[in-house]
TILUMLO-985548 format. One line per 10 residues: their letters; for each residue x, y, z of C-alpha. Coordinates in nm, 4 decimals, m for minus. Layout:
a) X Y Z ~ ...
// end
This chain:
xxxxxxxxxx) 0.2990 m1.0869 m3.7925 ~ 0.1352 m1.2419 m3.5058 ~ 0.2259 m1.1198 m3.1430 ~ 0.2635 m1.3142 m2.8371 ~ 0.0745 m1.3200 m2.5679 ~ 0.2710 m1.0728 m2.2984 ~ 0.2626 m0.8224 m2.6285 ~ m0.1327 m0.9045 m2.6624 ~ m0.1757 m0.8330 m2.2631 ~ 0.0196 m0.5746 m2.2310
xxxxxxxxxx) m0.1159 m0.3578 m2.5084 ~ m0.4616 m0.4308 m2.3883 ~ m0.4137 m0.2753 m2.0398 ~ m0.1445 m0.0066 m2.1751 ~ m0.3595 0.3589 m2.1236 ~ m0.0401 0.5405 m2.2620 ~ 0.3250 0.5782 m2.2851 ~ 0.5256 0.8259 m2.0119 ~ 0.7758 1.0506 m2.0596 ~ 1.0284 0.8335 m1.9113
xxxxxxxxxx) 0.9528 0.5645 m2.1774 ~ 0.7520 0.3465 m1.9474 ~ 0.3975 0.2048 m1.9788 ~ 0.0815 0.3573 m1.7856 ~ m0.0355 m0.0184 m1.7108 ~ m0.3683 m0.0600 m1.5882 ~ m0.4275 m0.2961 m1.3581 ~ m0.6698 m0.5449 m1.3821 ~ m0.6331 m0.7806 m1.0344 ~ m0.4580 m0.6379 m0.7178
xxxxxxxxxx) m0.3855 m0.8790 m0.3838 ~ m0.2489 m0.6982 m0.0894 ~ m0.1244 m0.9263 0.2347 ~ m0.0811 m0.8229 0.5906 ~ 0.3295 m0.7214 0.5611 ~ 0.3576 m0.4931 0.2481 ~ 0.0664 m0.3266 0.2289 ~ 0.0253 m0.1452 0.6011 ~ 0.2765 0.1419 0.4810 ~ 0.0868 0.2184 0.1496
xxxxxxxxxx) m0.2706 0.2461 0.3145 ~ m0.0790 0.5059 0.5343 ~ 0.0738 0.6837 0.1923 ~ m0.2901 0.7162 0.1011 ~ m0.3889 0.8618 0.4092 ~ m0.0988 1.1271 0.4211 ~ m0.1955 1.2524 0.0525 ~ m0.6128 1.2643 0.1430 ~ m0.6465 0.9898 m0.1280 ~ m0.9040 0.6958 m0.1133
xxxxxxxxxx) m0.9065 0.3886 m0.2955 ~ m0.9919 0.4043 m0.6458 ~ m1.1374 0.0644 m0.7738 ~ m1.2008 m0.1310 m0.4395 ~ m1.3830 m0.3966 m0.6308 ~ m1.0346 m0.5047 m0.7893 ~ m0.8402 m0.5523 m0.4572 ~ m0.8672 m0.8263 m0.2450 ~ m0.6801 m0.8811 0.0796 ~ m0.5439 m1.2477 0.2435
xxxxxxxxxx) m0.3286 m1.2999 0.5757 ~ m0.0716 m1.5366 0.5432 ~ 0.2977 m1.4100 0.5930 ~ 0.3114 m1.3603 0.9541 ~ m0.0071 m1.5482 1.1011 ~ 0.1021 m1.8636 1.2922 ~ 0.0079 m2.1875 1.1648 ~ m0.0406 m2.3764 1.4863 ~ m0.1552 m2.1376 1.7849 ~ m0.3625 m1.9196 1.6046
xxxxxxxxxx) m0.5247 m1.7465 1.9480 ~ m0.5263 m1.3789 1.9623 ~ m0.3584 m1.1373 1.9848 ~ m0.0385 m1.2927 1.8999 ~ 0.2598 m1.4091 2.1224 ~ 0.4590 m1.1486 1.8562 ~ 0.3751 m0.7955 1.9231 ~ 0.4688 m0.6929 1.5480 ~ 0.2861 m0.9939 1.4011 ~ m0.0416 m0.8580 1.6101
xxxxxxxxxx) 0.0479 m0.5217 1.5041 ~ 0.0381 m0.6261 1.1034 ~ m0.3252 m0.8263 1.1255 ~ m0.4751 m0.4940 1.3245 ~ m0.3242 m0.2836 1.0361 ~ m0.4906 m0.4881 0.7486 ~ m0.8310 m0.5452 0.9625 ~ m0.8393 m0.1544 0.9870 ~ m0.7289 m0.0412 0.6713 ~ m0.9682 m0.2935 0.4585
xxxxxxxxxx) m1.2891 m0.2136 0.6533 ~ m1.2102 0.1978 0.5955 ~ m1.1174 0.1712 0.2441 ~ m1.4026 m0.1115 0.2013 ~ m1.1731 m0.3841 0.0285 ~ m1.2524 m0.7343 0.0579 ~ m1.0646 m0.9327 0.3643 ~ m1.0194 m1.3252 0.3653 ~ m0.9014 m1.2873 0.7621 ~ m0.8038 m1.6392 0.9532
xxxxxxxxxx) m1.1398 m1.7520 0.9969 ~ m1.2517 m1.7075 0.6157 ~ m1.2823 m2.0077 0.4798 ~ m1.1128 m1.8597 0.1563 ~ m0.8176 m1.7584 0.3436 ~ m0.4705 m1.9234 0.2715 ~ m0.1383 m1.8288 0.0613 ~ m0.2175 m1.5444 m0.1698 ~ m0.0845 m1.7134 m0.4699 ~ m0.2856 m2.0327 m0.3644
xxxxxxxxxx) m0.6386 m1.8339 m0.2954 ~ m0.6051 m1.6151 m0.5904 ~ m0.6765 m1.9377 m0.8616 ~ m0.8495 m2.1464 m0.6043 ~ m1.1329 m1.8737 m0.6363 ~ m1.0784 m1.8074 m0.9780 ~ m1.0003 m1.4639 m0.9311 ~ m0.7133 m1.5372 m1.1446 ~ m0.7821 m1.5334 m1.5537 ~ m0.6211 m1.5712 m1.8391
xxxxxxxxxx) m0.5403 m1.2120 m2.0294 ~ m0.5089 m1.0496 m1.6761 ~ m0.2647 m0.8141 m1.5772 ~ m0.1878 m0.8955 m1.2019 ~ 0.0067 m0.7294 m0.8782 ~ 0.0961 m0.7975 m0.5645 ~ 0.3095 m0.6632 m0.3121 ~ 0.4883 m1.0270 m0.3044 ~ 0.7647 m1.1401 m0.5376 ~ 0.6566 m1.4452 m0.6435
xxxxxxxxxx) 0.3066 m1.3109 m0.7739 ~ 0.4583 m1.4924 m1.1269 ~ 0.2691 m1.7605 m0.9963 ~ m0.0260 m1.6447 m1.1332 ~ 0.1086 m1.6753 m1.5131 ~ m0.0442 m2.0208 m1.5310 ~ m0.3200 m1.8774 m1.6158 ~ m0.1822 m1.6393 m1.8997 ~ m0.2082 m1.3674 m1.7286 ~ 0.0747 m1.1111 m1.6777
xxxxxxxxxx) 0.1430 m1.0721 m1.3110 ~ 0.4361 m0.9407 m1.0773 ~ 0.5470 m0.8858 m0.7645 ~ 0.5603 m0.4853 m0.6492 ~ 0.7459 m0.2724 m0.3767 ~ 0.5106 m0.0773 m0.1166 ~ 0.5421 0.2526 m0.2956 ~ 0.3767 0.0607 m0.5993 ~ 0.0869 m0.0981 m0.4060 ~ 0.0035 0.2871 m0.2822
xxxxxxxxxx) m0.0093 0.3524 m0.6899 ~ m0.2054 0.0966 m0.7681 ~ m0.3871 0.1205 m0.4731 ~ m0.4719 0.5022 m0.5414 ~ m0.4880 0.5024 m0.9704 ~ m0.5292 0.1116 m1.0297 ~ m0.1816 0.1683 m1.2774 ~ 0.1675 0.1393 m1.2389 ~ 0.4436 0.2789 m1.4302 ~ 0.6475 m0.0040 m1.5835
xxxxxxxxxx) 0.8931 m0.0582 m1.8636 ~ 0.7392 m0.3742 m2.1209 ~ 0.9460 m0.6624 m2.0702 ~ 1.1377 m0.8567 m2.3803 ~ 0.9824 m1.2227 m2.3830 ~ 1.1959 m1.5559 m2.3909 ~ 1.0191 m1.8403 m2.4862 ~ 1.1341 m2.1762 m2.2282 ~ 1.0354 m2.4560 m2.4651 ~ 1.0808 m2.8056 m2.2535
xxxxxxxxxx) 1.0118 m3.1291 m2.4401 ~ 1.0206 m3.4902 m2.4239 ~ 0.9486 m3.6633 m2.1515 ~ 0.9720 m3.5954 m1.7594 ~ 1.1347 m3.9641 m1.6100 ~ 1.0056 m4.0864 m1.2973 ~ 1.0078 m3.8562 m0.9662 ~ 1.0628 m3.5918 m1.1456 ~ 0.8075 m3.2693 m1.0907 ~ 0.7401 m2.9599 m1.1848
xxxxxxxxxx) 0.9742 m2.8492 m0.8710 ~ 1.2618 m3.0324 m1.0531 ~ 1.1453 m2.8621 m1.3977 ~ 1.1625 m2.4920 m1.2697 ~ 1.5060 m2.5243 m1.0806 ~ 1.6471 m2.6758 m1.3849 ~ 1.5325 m2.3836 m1.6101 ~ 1.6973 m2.1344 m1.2956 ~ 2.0084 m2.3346 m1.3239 ~ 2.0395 m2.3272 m1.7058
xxxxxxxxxx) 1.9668 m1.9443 m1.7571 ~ 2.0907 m1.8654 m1.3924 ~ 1.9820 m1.6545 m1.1446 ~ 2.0105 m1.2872 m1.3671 ~ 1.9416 m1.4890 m1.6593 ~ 1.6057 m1.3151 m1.7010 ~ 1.6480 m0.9477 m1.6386 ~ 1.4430 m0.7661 m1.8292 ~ 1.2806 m1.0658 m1.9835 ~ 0.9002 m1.2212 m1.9448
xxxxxxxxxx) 0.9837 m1.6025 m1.9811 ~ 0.6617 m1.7620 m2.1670 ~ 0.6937 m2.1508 m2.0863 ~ 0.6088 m2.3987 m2.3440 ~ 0.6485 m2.7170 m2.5161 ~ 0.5449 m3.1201 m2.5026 ~ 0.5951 m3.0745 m2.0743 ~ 0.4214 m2.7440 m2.0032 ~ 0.1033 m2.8894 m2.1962 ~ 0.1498 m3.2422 m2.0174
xxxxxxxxxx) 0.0913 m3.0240 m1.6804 ~ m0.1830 m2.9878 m1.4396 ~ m0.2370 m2.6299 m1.3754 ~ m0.1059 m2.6710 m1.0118 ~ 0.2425 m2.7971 m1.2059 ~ 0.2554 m2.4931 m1.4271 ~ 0.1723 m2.2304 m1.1209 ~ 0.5369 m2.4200 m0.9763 ~ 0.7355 m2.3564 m1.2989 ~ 0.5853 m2.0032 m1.2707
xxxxxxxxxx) 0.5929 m1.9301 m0.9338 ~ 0.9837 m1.9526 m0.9602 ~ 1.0713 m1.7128 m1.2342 ~ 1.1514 m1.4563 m0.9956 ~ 1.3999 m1.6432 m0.8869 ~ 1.5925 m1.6370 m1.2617 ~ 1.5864 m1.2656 m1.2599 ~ 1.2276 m1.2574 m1.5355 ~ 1.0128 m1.0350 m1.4306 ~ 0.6823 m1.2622 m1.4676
xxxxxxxxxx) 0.6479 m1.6090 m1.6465 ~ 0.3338 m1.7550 m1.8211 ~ 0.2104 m2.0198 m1.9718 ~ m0.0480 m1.9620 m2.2634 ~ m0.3996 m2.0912 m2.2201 ~ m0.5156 m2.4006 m2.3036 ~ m0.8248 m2.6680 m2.2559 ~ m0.6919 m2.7634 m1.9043 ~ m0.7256 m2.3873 m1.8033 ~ m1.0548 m2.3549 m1.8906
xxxxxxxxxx) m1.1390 m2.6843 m1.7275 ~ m0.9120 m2.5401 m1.4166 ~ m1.1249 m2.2483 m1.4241 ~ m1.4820 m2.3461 m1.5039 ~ m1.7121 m2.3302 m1.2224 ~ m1.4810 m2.1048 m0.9113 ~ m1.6316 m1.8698 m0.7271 ~ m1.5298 m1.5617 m0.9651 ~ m1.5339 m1.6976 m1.2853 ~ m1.8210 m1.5979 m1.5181
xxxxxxxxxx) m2.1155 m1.8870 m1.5557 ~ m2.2756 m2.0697 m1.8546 ~ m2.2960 m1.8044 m2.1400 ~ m2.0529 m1.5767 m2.0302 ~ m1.8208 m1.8766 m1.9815 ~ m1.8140 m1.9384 m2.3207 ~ m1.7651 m1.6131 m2.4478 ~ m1.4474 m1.5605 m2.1957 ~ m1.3156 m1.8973 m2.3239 ~ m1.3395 m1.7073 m2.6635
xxxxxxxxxx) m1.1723 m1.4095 m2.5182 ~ m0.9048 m1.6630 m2.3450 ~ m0.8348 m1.8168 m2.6990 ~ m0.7705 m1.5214 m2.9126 ~ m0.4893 m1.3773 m2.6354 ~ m0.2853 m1.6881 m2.6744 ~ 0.0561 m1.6592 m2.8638 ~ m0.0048 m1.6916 m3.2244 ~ 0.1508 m1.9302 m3.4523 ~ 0.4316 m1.7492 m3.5866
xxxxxxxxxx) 0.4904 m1.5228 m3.3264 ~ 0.8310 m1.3749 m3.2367 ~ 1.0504 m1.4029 m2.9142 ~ 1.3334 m1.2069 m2.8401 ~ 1.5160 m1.5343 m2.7197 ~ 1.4139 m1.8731 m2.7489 ~ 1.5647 m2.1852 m2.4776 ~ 1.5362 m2.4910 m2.5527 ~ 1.5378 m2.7975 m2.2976 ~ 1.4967 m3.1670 m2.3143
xxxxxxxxxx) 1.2607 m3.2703 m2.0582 ~ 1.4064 m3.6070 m2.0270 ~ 1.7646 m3.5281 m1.9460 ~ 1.5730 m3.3077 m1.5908 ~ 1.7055 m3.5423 m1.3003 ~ 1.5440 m3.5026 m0.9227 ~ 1.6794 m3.1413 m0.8373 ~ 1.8174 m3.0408 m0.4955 ~ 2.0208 m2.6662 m0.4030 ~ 2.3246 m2.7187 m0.2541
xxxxxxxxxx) 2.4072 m2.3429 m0.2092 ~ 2.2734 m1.9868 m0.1231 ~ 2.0647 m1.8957 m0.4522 ~ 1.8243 m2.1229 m0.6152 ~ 2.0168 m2.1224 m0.9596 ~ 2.3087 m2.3704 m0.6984 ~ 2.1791 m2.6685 m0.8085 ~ 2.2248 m3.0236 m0.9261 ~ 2.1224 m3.3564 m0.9604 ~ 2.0447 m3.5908 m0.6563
xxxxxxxxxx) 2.2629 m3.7821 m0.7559 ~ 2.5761 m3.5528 m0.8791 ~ 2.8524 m3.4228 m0.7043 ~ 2.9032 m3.0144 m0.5854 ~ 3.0926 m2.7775 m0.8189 ~ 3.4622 m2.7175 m0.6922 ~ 3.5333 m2.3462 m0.7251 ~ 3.9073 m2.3879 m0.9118 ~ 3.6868 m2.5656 m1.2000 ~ 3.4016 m2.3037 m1.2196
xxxxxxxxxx) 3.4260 m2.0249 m1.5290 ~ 3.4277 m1.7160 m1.4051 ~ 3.2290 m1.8110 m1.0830 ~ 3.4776 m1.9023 m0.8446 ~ 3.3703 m1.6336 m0.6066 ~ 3.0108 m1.7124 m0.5577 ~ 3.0411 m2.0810 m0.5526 ~ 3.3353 m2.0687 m0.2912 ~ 3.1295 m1.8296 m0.0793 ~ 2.8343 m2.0819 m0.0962
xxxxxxxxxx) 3.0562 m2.3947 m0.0020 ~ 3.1670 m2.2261 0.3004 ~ 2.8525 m2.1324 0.4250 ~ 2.6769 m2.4350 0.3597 ~ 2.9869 m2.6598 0.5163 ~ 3.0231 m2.8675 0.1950 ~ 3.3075 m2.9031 m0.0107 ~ 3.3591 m2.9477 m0.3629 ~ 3.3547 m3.2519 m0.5266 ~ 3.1580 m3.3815 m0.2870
xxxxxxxxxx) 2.7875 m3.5861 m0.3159 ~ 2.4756 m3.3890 m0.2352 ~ 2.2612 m3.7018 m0.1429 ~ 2.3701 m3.8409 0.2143 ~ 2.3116 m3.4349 0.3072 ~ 2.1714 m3.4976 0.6829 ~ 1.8777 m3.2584 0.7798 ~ 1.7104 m3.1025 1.0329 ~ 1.3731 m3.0118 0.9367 ~ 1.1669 m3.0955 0.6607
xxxxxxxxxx) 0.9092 m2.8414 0.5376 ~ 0.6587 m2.8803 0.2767 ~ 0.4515 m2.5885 0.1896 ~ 0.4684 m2.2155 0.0769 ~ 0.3468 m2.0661 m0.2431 ~ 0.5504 m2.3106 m0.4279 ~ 0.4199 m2.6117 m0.3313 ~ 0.1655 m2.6622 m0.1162 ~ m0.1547 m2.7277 m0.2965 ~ m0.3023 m3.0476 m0.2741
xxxxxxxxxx) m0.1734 m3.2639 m0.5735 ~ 0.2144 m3.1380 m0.3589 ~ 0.0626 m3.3045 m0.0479 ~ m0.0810 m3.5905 m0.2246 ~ 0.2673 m3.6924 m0.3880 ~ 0.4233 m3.6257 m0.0374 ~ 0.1744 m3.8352 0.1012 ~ 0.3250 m4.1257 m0.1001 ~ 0.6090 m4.1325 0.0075 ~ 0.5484 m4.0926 0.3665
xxxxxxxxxx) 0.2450 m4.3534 0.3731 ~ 0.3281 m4.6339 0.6004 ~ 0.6604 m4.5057 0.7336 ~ 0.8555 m4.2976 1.0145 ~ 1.0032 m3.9682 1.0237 ~ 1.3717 m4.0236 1.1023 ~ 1.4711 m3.9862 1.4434 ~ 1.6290 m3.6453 1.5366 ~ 1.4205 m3.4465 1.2228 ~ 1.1160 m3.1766 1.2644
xxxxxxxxxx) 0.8645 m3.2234 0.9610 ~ 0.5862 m2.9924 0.9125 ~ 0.3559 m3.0129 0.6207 ~ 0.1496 m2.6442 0.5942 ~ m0.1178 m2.6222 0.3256 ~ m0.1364 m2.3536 0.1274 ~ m0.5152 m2.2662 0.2173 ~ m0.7845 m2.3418 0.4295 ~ m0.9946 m2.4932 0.1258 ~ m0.6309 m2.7553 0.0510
xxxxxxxxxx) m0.6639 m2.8428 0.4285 ~ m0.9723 m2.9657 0.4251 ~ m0.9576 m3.1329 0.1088 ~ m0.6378 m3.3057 0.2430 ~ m0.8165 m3.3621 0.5224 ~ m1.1246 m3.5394 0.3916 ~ m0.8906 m3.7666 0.2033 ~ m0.6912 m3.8753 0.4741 ~ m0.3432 m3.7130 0.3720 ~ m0.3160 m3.5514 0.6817
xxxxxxxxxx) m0.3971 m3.8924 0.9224 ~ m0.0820 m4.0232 0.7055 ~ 0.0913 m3.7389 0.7854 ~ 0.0754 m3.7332 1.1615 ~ 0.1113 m4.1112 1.1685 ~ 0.4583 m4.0992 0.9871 ~ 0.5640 m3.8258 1.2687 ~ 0.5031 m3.5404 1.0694 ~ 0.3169 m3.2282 1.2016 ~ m0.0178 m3.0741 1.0185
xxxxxxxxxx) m0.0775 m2.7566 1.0669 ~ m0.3080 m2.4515 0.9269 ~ m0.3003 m2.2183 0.6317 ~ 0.0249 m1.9892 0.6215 ~ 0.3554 m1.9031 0.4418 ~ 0.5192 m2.0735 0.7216 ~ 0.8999 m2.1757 0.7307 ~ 0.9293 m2.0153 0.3460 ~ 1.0601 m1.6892 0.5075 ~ 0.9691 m1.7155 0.8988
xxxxxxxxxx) 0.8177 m1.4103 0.9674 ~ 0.6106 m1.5928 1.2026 ~ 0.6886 m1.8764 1.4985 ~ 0.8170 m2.1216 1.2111 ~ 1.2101 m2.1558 1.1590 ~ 1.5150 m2.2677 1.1635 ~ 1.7910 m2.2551 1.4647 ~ 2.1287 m2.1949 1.4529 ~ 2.2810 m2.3702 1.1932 ~ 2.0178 m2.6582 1.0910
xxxxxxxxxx) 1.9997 m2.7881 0.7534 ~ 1.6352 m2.7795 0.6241 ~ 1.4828 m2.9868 0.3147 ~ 1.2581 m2.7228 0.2227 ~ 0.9602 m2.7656 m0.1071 ~ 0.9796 m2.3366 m0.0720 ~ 1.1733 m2.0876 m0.3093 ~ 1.4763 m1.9281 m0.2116 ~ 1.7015 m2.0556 0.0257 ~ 1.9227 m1.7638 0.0757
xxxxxxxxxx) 2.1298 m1.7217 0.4088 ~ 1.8636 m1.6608 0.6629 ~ 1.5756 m1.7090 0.4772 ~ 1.4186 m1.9301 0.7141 ~ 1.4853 m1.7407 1.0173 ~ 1.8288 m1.8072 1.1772 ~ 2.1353 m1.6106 1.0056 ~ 2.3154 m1.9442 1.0130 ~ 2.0053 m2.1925 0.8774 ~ 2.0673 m2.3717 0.5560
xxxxxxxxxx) 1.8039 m2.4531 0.3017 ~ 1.8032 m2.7246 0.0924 ~ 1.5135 m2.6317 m0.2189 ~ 1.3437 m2.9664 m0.3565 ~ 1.0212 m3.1137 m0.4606 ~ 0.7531 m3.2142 m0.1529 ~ 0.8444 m3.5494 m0.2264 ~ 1.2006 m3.5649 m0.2437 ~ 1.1650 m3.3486 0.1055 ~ 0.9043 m3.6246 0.2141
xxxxxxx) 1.1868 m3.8754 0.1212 ~ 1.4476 m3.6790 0.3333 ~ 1.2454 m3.6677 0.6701 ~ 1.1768 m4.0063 0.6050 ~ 1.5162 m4.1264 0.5969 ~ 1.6931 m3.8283 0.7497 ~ 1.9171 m3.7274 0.4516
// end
């Protein structure tokens, strides 16, 4: 019988099975950022140990660094603090640094394909949850606590339990205006927010093979947010074509004989899933939270849930209404806003700001709304920039800024105040995730939020 491709990966890196049950996982890429990965270089230090495969870490700033007054050191003590710390601890331990004048700096999850450091058949960590992202590829990648970037960090394995694999088949056809944004928070909403625990969600079907590879790193990027541990999609012709060429990616001959490689770890015909959901791709409508998880979620155009009517979920959706302000029953579009953000590891690669772009082209950020657009990278900047997305930006009203996780979790100058209602392209839109206690996130694709600033609602 034919295995799939998380059971092809994970054997491949598996050096042996623990007492407790759990896999000694090699592993094969490790990305370490300026917030989680200051206490584990200090773990290493306490024990006498060193690095042991420098060559397979590399290191980005992006959580905390500002996005528009980048002068050092910074205005926040802690945020100057956290750059030192990385600066320091890559130079001793001899690790690789993309700092804010790198040109290959940017979003971790946006540099790590960008360079092609990223493959197909990979096992990946990072000390960020939404290192799913990299599954576009094929590879098997997660997000780690601190504790586990000292392990890797120190014995290039971690100790992890193999996931069961559901396979999220999506066919038909997407309608109009509807991304890969709208795709992913449909899946959430279907399986819900636990849906995945314990599971590897492999995506597939007549969508997933219709995408670019900047779609499928979307749909990936989010499976954190249904509970899977990691999400993939298997490899195909437009990862190879993705790939071919980046900075890290073997050349000519040894192209072709990774390709081969690439191939042969793809799910076989006839392989078996633990689960299997199905979803028609045409029945997806324009997707918009109207709550405090990303699995509270609807169509643009439907209504909110009214607790007495939910099954068994009266609690959470109640809880949600009354922090939001909303009430049941009633319409999610008309929603004024605040701010508008597009950008974080989600969504802010360049085909995101292109289809923003569109929408904004030749019209005015409401009155009374903040819009930022943040690319994801210093390499999607300039590409924006020599194409003139960002001169369409700034003449609709909105603001361009730098390279930076920004407003997705505002550990830095960008977020919300008091109680403002933000259309946000990010990932989770829990209470406080953008920085005030009171904020409110609505999650949606970079051109519905486009579509909000523009009209306000």
């Amino acid at each position: 019988m034919s295995q799939n491709l998380c059971e092809k990966v994970w054997e491949a890196h598996s050096v042996r099975e623990l007492p407790s049950g759990q896999t000694q996982l090699f592993v094969g890429l490790h990305l370490i950022h300026e917030v989680t990965s200051p206490q584990a270089f200090q773990m290493l230090r306490d024990r006498g140990l060193k690095v042991m495969h420098p060559e397979r870490t590399y290191a980005t700033v992006d959580h905390i660094i500002p996005t528009d007054m980048r002068d050092r050191p910074f205005l926040d003590d802690l945020a100057e603090e956290m750059l030192v710390a990385i600066e320091n601890n890559t130079r001793e331990f001899e690790i690789p640094l993309f700092d804010m004048d790198d040109q290959r700096q940017g979003i971790v999850h946006v540099i790590g394909p960008e360079l092609g450091l990223t493959q197909p058949g990979m096992t990946i960590a990072c000390g960020d949850s939404h290192t799913s992202t990299h599954g576009a590829f094929g590879a098997i990648a997660f997000g780690i606590g601190t504790s586990q970037v000292r392990d890797v960090l120190a014995s290039q394995c971690l100790a992890m339990a193999r996931p069961k694999v559901r396979r999220v088949e999506v066919d038909g056809t997407l309608g109009n205006g509807i991304y890969a944004k709208d795709v992913t928070l449909h899946v959430i909403g279907a399986l819900g927010v636990k849906g995945g625990v314990g599971f590897a969600y492999e995506y597939a079907g007549e969508v997933l093979d219709r995408m670019s590879m900047e779609e499928r790193m979307t749909v990936c990027n989010m499976s954190i947010e249904g509970g899977a541990r990691c999400g993939y999609v298997n490899p195909d012709e437009t990862t190879f074509e993705y790939l071919e060429g980046r900075a890290h990616v073997p050349k000519g001959a040894d192209f072709d004989r990774a390709v081969d490689w690439w191939k042969s770890i793809a799910s076989g015909d006839g392989a078996e899933f633990d689960d299997v959901m199905k979803i028609d791709g045409g029945a997806i409508a324009p997707t918009v939270t109207w709550g405090i998880n990303p699995g509270q979620s609807c169509g643009v155009d439907d209504t909110l849930p009214r607790p007495e009517e939910a099954n068994g979920d009266e609690a959470s959706i109640a809880e949600a209404l009354q922090y939001m302000g909303f009430e049941g029953g009633q319409a999610i579009a008309g929603t004024p806003i605040d701010v508008a953000f597009i950008g974080s590891c989600t969504n802010s690669r360049i085909s995101d700001l292109r289809e923003a772009a569109k929408v904004a082209k030749g019209r005015k950020v409401a009155s009374g709304v903040k819009a930022l657009v943040v690319p994801g990278s210093h390499d999607v900047r300039d590409q924006a920039q020599a194409e003139g997305l960002d001169q369409v930006f700034r003449e609709a009203g909105f603001e361009w800024r730098g390279a930076g996780c920004s407003m997705c979790l505002a550990m830095n100058p960008d977020r919300l105040d008091g109680r403002q209602v933000c259309a946000s392209s990010s990932n989770r839109n829990f209470k406080g995730r953008q920085g005030s206690p009171t904020g409110r996130t609505l999650l949606m694709s970079p051109a519905m939020v486009a579509a909000a600033a523009i009209t306000g609602e």
